[in-house]
C-alpha positions, 0 to 999 in steps of 0.5 A, spaced: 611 325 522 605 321 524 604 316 528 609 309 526 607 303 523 604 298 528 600 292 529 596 289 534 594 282 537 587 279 535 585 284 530 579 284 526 583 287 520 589 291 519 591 298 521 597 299 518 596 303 512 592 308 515 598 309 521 604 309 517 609 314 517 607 320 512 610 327 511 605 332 513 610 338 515 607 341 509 599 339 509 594 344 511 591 343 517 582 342 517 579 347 520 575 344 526 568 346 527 562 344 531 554 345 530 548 344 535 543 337 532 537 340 534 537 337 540 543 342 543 548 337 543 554 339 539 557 335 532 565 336 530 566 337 523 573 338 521 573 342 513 577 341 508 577 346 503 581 346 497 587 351 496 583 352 488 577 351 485 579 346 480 572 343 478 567 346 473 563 347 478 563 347 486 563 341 489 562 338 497 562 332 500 560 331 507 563 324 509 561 320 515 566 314 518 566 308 521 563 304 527 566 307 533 571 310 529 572 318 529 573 323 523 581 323 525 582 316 524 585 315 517 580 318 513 584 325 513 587 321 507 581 321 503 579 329 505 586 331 503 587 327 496 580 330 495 580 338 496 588 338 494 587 333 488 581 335 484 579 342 488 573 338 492 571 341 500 571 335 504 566 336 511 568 329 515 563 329 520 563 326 528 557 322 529 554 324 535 557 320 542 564 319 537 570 323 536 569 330 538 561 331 538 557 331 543 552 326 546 552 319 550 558 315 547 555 311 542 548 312 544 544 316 541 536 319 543 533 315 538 536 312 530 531 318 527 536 323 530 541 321 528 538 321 521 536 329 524 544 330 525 546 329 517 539 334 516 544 339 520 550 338 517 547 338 510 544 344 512 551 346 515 555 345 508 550 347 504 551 355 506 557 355 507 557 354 499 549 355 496 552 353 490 556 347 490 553 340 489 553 336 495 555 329 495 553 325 502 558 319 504 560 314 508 566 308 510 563 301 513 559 303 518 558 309 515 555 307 509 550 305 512 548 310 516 548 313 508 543 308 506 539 308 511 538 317 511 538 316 502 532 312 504 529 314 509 521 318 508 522 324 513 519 330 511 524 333 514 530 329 510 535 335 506 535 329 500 533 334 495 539 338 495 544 332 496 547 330 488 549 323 489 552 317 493 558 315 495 560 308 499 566 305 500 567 299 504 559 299 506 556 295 512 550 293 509 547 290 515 546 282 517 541 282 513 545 283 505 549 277 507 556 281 505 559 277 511 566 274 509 565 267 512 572 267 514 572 273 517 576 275 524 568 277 527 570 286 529 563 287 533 559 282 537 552 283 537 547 282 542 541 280 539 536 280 545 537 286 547 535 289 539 529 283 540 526 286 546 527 293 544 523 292 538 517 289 543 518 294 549 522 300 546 525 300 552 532 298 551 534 303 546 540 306 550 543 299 551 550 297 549 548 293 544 554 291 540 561 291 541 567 292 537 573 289 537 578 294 536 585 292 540 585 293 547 592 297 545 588 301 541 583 302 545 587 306 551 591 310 546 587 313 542 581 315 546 576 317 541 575 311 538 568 307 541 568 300 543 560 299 542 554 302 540 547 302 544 541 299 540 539 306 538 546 308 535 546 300 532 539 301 529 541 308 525 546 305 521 544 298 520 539 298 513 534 294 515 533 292 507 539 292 504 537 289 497 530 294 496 535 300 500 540 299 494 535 297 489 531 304 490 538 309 490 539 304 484 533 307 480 534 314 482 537 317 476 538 324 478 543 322 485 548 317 481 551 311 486 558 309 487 561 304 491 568 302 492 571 295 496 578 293 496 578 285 494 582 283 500 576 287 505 577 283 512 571 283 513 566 283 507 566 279 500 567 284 495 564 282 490 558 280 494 558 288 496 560 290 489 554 287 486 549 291 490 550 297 485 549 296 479 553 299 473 550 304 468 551 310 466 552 314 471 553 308 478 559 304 479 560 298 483 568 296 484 572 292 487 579 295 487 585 289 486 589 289 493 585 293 498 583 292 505 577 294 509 582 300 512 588 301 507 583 303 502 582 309 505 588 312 503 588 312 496 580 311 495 580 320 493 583 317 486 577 313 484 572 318 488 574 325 484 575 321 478 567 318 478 565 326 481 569 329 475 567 324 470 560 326 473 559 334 472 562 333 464 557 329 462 
């Protein structure tokens, strides 16, 4: 059995449904990987591959989390759901500087290499299966780190082998105007500190924003981050949420969905939502009942159901 049901004091949203009880006697175990970023560090990857082949073509998707959360914090429902359910090899990606990859905790060189880092693991996950269509992710922080890299102009991107978006729960920046006005605050940010960067450069490695994960939390789980540097900040925080979005919006050829929980701590869901337009091929969706953490555990229904949908028409 995992970890009990627990509650914290003063938290920012709830941790209960990622750390009830579940039976997982019988669930195969991730396949822990690590590749070098092209500066040397070390980036874990845990694999998860499906017990058949049940899609009508191969299908990956390397998933990104949250901000200075780890691969192992409850998105292991998602990648299990995902491989055993509708056939899919999830590649759930540590961040430089978080869980068990390599580099300053919670800093990175420069926002770029972060960016550089998704090139690699792209890379990575497009040999293990040359043939499999390619879907990039991301939960809260990490769906950002998804716009930023879907929008980036780098020569060097990997976009052209990636098929489509997935985002759940995004944090689309201070700028998408998403912030639920009730909301218990889960990072501080210090905005002088991105200010002066932005002048002088010279305080990219400064621990920019804060999060608010509870203390107990905190000195139980040790791979969890309590803060990210201006640098680390800047990579997965869109700059211009609404050209950001509207430019994957229009981009016919790698369809977008988007799924928030109407009860997200943090975010208005509709808010969220409405930056992904429905059509054809992009879904934007509140889904009744769910919150920013809790909707991680059932998230792999609507996911496999959009990809499957996708590869019929």
């Amino acid at each position: 059995m995992t970890a009990v049901a627990t509650e914290f004091t003063n938290e920012p949203f709830s941790f209960s449904e990622i750390m009830a009880p579940v039976d997982d006697q019988d669930q195969p175990e991730a396949k822990d990987v690590k590749i070098l970023a092209t500066d040397g560090v070390e980036l874990a990857m845990k694999i998860y591959d499906p017990p058949s082949t049940t899609t009508y073509q191969p299908i990956s998707l390397l998933f990104y989390h949250g901000g200075g959360a780890y691969s192992g914090g409850g998105y292991q429902f998602l990648a299990r759901g995902l491989s055993e359910q509708f056939g899919i090899t999830v590649y759930l990606a540590d961040i430089r500087g978080h869980g068990e990859s390599g580099g300053a905790r919670g800093d990175a060189p420069s926002k770029e290499q972060v960016w550089r880092d998704i090139d690699g693991a792209l890379d990575f996950v497009h040999k293990q299966n040359p043939s499999a269509k390619i879907y990039l992710g991301g939960h809260s922080s990490g769906g950002g780190l998804v716009v930023n890299y879907a929008t980036e102009q780098s020569e060097s991107n990997k976009k052209d082998i990636i098929g489509g978006y997935i985002l759940v729960s995004p944090e689309l920046g201070y700028l998408s105007g998403t912030a639920r006005s009730d909301r218990k605050d889960f990072a501080r940010v210090n905005i002088l500190a991105f200010i002066l960067n932005g002048i002088f450069g010279v305080l990219g490695h400064n621990k920019a924003v804060q999060f608010n994960y509870p203390s107990e939390l905190l000195e139980t789980d040790k791979h969890l981050v309590a803060f990210n540097t201006v640098n680390m900040a800047n990579a997965i925080t869109p700059e211009a949420p609404k050209e950001q979005l509207e430019s994957m919006n229009s981009d016919n050829s790698k369809p977008v969905a988007l799924w928030v929980g109407s009860d997200d701590e943090l975010f208005d869901a509709k808010k969220v939502a409405d930056y992904v337009v429905d059509t054809e091929s992009n879904v934007g969706t509140v889904l009744p009942g769910k919150n920013h953490l809790g909707i991680l555990v059932d998230i792999h229904k609507q996911i496999g159901q959009w990809i499957i949908a996708g590869q019929q028409k």
